[in-house]
Backbone bond lengths (Angstrom), bond angles and torsions (degrees), N, CA, C in turn:
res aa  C-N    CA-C-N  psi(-1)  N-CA   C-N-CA  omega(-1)  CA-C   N-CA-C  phi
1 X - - - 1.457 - - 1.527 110.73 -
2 X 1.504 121.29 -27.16 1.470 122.07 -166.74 2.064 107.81 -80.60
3 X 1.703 87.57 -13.62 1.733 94.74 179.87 1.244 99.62 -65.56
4 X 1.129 115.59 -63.51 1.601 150.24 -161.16 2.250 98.24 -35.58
5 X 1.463 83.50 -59.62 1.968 101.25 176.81 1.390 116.39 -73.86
6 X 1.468 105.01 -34.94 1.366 93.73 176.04 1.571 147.86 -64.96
7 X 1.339 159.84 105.31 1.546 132.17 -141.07 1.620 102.87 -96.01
8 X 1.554 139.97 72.24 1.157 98.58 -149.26 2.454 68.21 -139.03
9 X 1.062 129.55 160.89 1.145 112.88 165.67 1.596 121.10 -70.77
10 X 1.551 119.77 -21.97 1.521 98.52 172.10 1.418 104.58 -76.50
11 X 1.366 131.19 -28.14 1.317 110.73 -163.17 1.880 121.72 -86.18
12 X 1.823 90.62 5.43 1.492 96.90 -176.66 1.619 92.40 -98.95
13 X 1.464 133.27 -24.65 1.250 150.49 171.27 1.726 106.39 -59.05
14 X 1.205 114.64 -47.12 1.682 113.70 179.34 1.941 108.19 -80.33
15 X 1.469 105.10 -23.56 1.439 124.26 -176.22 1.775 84.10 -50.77
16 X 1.567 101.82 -65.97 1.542 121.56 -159.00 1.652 97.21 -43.52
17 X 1.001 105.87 -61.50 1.497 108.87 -154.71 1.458 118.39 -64.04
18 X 1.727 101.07 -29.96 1.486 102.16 -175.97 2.013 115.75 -66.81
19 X 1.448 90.00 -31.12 1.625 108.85 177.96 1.466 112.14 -67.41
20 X 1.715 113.24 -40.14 1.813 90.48 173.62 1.392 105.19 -91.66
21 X 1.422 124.20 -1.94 1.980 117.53 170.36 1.981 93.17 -58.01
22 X 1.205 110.26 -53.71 1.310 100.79 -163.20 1.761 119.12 -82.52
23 X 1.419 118.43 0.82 1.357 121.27 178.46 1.559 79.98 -107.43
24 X 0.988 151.65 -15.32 1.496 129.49 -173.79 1.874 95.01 -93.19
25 X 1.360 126.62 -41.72 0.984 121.10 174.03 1.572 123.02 -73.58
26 X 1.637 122.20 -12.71 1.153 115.07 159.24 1.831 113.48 -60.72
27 X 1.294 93.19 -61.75 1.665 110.30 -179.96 1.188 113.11 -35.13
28 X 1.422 132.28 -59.62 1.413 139.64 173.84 1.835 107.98 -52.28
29 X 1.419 122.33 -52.88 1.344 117.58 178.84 1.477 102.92 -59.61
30 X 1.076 132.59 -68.28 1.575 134.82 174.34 1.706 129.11 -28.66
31 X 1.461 94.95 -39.56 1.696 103.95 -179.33 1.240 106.07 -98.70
32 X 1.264 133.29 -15.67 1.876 131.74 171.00 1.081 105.04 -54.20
33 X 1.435 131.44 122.29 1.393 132.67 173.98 1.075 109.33 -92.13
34 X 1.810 125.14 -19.76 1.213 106.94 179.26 1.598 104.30 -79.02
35 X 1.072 123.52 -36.85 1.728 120.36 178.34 1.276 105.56 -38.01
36 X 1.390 116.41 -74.85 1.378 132.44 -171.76 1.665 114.31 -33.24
37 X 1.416 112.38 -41.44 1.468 123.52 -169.62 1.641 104.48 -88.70
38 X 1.345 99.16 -22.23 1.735 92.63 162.94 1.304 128.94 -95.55
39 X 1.309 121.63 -25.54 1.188 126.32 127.18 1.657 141.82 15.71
40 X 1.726 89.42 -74.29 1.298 124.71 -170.00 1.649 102.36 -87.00
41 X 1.410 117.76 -40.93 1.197 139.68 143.39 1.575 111.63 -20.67
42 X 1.101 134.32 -77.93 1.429 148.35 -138.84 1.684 81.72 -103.21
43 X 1.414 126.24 -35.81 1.446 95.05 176.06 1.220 118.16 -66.91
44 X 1.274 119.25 -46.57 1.524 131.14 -174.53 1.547 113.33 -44.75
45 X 1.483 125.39 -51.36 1.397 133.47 156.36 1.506 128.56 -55.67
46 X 1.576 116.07 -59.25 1.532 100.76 171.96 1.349 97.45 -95.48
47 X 1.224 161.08 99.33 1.620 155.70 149.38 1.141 115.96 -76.80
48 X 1.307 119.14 -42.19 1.714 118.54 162.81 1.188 115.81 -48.25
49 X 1.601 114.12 -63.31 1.320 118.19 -149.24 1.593 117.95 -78.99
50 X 1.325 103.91 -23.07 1.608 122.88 174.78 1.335 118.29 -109.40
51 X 1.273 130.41 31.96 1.649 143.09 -159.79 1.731 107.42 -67.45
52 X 1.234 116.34 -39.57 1.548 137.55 178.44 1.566 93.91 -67.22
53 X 1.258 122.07 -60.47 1.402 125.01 -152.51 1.397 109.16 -69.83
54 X 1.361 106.43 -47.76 1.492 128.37 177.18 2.074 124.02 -63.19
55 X 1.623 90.27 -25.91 1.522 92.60 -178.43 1.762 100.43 -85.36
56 X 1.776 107.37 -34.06 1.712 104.20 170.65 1.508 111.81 -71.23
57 X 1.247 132.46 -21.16 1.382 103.32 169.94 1.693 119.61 -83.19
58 X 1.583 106.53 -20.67 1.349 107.69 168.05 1.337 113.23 -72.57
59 X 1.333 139.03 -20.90 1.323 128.22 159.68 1.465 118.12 -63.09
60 X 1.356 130.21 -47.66 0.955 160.11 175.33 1.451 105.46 -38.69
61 X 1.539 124.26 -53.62 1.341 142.57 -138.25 2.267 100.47 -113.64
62 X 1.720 89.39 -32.11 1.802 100.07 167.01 1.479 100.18 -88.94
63 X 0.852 155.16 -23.98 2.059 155.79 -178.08 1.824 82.79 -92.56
64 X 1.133 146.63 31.82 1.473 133.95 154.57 1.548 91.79 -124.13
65 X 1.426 110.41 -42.86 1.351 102.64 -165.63 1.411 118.43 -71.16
66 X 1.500 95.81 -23.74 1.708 94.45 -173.06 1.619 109.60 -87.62
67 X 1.224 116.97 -26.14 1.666 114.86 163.60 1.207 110.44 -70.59
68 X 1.525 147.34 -44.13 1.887 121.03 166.81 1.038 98.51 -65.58
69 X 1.319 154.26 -22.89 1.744 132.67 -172.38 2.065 85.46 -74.85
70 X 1.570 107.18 -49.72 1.811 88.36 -169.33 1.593 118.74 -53.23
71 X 1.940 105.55 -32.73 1.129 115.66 -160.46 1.704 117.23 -81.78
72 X 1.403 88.78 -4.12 1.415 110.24 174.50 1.545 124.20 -103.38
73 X 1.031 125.79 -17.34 1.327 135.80 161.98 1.328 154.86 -27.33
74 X 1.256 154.12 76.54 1.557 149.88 -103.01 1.766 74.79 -75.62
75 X 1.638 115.96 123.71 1.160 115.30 118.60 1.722 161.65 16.94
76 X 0.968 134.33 82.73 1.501 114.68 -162.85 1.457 104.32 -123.30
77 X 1.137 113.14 175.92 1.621 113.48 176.23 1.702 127.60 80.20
78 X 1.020 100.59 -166.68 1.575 105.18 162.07 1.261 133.35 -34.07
79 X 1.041 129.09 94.00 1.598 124.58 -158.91 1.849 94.36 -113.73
80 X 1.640 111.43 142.92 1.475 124.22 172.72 1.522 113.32 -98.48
């Protein structure tokens, strides 16, 4: 947060970096299939006991799926 306030170029430079550490580390959790399938795994076994945890990563896991289905999408319109 102190990058974010600060005006200085390293601290807009460390700003940078911390933001693609964490979109590169979303991306990587999201596209692991083996995660995902254990995941799916561990709901099926604890479902009671982790019901909260399990419905946020399934939210979590449909808001990825539905942006590559958008980001994937034929195109329309104005094309360059």
């Amino acid at each position: 947060m102190l990058a974010s306030v600060l005006n200085s170029s390293k601290a807009i430079q460390v700003n940078i970096s911390i933001i693609r550490a964490f979109i590169a580390l979303r991306e990587f959790a999201l596209n692991f299939k083996e995660l995902s399938d254990k995941i799916v795994e561990m709901e099926k076994q604890y479902n009671m006991q982790f019901a909260d945890v399990f419905e946020a990563l399934d939210y979590l896991m449909e808001e990825k799926r539905i942006e590559v289905e958008q980001r994937e999408r034929p195109r329309i319109g104005f094309k360059t």
